[in-house]
N, C-alpha and C positions, 0 to 999 in steps of 0.2 A: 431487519438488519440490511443496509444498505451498504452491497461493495464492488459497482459499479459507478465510476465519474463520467461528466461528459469530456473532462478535458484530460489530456495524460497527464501523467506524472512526468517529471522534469527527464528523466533518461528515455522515456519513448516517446517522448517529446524531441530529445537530440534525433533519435535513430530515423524517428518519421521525416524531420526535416532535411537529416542526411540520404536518404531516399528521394526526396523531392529536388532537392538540390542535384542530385546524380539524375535526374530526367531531362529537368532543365540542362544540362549537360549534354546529354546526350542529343538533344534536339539542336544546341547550338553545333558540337560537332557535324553531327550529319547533313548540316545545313551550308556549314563551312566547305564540306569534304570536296576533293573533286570526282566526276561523273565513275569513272573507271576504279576508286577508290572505294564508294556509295557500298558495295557487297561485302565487301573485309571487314568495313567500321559495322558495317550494317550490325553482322552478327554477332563482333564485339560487344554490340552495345544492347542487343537480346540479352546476350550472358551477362551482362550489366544491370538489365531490366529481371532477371530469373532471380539474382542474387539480391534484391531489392524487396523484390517479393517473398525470399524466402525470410528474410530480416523481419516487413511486419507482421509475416505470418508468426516470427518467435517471437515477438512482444505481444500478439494476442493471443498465442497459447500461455504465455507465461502468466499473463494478468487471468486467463481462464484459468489458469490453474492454482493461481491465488487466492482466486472467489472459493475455488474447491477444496480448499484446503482446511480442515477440520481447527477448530481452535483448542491450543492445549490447556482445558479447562476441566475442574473436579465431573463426575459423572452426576448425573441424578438422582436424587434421594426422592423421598415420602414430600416431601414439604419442600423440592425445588435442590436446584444445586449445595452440597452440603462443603463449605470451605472447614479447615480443622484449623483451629487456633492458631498453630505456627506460621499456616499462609496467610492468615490475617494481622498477626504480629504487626504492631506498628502502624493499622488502618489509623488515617486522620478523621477519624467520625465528628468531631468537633468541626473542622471546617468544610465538610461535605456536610454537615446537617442541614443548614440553609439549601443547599441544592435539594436538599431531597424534599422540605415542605413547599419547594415553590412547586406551582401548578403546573406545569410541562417539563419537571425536572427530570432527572435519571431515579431508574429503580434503583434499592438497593442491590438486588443482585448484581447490576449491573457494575455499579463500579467496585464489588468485590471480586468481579468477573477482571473490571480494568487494574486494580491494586495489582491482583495472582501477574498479570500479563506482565505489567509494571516491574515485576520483583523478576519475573522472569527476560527481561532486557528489552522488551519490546518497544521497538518507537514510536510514543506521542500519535503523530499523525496516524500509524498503523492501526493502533489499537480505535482511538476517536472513528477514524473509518468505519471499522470491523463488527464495532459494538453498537455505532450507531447512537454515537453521545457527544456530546461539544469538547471540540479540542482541546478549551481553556479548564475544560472541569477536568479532563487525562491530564493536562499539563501540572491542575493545582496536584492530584496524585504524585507525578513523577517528583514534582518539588519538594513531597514531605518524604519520598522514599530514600531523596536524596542527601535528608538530613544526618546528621555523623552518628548518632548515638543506632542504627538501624544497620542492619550487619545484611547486604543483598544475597549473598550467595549459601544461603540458609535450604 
């Protein structure tokens, strides 16, 4: 299960850039400043630079703390995780069948794993992350979970 990317995600993506952007900032100011001026901005721009760094430090504990984060999924049984009919209620096994004979496809545990997450509100991208399966096979799940005759909050 793979829940590390190399690139962020779209909001520590803003925050790093807004980080960056405040350096560059900071380097034109002090470059601009004049001589006598240089120690005031100077340390402005420390407590500028502390509060930059304390920013990516919370976008990289929060993503550590996301990898850490236990999934809320049935316990382990004799024969593998044991789902109980009502969480499976409504599985599209008809059109995940073809994923499961093809040769490099998803276990089934796994997308009763992503159904449970599914029914439980999780998002698309989160769950394909987390589980470690193709976004388009989570996405065909969300798509039958969100057909009318399936009642989610069961």
């Amino acid at each position: 299960m793979t829940t590390s990317r190399l690139l962020p995600r779209p909001r520590e993506a803003a925050v790093l850039l807004s980080v960056l952007g405040l350096l560059v900032l900071e380097e034109v100011t002090l470059g601009l400043a004049e001589e006598d001026e240089r120690p005031v901005i100077g340390g402005i721009l420390v407590g500028a630079s502390c509060s930059g760094l304390l920013l990516v430090g919370a976008v990289l504990l929060s993503r550590w703390l996301d990898a850490r984060r236990p999934l809320p999924l049935p316990p382990l049984g004799p024969n593998g995780r044991e789902y109980s009919a009502r969480a499976l209620e409504g599985f599209p096994m008809e059109a995940v069948r073809p994923l499961l004979l093809a040769e490099q496809g998803p276990q089934l545990g796994q997308l009763y794993s992503a159904w449970t997450l599914v029914r439980a509100g999780r998002p698309a991208p989160w769950i394909a992350r987390r589980l470690d399966i193709p976004l388009d096979t989570v996405r065909l799940l969300v798509d039958a979970a969100r057909t009318p005759g399936l009642d989610q909050r069961r």
